[in-house]
C-alpha positions as protocol buffer text, in pm:
chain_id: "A"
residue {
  index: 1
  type: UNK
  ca { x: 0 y: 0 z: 0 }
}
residue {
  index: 2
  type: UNK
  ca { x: 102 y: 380 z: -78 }
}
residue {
  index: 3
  type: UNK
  ca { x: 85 y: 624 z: 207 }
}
residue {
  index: 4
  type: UNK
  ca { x: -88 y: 970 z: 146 }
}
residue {
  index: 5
  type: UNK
  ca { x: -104 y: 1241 z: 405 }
}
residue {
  index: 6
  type: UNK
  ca { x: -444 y: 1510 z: 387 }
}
residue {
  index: 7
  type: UNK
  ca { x: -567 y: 1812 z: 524 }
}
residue {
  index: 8
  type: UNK
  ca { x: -928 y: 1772 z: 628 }
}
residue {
  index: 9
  type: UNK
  ca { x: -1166 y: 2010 z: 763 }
}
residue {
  index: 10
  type: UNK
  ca { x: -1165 y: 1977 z: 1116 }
}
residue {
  index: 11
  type: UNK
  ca { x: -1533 y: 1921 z: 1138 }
}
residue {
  index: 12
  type: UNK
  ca { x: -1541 y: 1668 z: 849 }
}
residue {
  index: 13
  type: UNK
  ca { x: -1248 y: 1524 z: 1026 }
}
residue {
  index: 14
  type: UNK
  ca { x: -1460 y: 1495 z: 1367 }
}
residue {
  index: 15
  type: UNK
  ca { x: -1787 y: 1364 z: 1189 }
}
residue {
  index: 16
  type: UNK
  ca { x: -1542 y: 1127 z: 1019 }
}
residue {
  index: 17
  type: UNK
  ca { x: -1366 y: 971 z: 1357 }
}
residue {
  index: 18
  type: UNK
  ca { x: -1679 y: 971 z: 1542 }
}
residue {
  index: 19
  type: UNK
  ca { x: -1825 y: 699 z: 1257 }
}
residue {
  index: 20
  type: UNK
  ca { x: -1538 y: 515 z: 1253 }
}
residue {
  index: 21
  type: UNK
  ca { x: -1540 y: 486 z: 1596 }
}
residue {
  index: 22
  type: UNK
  ca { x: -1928 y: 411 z: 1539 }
}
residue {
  index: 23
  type: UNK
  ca { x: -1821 y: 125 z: 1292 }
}
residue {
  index: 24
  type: UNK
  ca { x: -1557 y: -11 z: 1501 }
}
residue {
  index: 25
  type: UNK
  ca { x: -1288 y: 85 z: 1289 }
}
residue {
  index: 26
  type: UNK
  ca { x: -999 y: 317 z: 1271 }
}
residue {
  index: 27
  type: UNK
  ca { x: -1035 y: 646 z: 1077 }
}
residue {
  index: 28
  type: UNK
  ca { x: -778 y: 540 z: 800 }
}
residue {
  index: 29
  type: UNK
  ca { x: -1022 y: 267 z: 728 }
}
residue {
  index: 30
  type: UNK
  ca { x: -1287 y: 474 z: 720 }
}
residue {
  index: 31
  type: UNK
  ca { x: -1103 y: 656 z: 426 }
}
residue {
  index: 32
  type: UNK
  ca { x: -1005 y: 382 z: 266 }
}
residue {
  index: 33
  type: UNK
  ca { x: -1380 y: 219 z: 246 }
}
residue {
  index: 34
  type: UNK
  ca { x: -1528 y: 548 z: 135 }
}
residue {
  index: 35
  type: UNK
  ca { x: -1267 y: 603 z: -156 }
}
residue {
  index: 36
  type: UNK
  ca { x: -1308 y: 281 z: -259 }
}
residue {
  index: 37
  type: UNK
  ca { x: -1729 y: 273 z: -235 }
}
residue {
  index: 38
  type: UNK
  ca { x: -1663 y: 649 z: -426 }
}
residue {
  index: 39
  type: UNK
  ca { x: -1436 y: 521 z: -709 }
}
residue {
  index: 40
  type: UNK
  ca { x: -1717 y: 210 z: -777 }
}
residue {
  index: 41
  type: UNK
  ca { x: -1950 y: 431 z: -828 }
}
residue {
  index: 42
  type: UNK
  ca { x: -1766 y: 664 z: -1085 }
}
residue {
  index: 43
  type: UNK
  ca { x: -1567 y: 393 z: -1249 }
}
residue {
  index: 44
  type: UNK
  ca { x: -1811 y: 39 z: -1258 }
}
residue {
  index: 45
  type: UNK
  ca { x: -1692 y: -286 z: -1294 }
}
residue {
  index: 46
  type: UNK
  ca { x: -1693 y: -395 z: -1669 }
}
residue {
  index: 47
  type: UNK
  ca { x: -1774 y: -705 z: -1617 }
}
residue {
  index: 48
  type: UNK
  ca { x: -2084 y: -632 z: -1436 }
}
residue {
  index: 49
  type: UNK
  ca { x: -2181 y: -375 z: -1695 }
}
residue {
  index: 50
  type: UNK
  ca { x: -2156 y: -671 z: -1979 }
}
residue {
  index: 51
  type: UNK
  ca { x: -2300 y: -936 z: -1791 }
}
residue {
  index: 52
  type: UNK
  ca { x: -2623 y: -649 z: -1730 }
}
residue {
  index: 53
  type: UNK
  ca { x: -2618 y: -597 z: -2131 }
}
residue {
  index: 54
  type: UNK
  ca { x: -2693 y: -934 z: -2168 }
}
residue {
  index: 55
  type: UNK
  ca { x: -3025 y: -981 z: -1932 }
}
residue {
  index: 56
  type: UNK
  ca { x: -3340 y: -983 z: -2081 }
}
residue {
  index: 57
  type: UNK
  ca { x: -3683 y: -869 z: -1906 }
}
residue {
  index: 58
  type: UNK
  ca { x: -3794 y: -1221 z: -2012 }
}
residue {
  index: 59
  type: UNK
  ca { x: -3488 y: -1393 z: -1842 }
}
residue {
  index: 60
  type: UNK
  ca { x: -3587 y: -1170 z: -1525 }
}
residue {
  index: 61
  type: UNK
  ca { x: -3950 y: -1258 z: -1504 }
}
residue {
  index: 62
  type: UNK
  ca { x: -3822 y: -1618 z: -1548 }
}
residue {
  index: 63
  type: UNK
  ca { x: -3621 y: -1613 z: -1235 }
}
residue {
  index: 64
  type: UNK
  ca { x: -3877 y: -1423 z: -1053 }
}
residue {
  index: 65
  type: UNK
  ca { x: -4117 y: -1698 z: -1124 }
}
residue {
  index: 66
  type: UNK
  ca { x: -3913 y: -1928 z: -886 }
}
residue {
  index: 67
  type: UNK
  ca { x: -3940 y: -1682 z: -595 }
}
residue {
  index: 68
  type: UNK
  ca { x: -4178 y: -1740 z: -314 }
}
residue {
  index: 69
  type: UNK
  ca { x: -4485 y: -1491 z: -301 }
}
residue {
  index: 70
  type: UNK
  ca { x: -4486 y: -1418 z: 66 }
}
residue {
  index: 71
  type: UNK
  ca { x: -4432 y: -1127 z: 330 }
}
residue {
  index: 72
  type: UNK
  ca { x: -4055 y: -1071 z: 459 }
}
residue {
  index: 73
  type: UNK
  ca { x: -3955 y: -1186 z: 782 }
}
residue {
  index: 74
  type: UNK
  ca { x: -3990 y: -918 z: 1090 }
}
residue {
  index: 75
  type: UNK
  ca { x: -3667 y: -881 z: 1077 }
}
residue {
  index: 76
  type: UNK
  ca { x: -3647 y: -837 z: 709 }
}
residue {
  index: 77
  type: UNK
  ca { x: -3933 y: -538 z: 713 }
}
residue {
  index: 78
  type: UNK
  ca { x: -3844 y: -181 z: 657 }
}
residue {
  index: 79
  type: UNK
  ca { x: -3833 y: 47 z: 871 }
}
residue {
  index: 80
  type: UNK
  ca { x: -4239 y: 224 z: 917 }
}
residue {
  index: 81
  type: UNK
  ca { x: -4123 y: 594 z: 772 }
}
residue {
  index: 82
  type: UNK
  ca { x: -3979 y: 358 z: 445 }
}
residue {
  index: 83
  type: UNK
  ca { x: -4293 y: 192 z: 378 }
}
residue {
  index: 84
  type: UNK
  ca { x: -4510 y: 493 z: 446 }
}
residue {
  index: 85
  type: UNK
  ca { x: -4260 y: 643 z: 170 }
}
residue {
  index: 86
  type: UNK
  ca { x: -4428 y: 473 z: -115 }
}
């Protein structure tokens, strides 16, 4: 790994160790996992983007067939203020 050093606002650097700390991890991982989530998200994986070209709405519906028509566990519900969302 490469070492970098930055200047960060103190209050972004606050809000910053007091998630990490939330997360159980130290700040530099913090960094580390944002970058990374950051650079996925401007820069997707190829292969996911050609494997996507090739699905079909009919292949879709066809796997959706197989799944179970029935509520979500408790523990797999949303949150009340997400459901009220839709």
């Amino acid at each position: 790994m490469g070492a970098i050093q930055i200047e960060l606002p103190e209050p972004v650097r606050q809000r910053a160790a007091q998630l990490a700390e939330q997360q159980s991890m130290s700040l530099d991982r913090l960094i580390v996992v944002a970058l990374v989530e950051k650079l996925a998200t401007m820069f997707p994986d190829e292969a996911l983007e050609e494997r996507g070209k090739r699905g079909t709405r009919q292949a879709f519906d066809e796997f959706m067939q197989g799944v179970p028509d029935v509520e979500p566990l408790d523990s797999d519900q949303l949150p009340g203020a997400w459901n009220d969302a839709t």
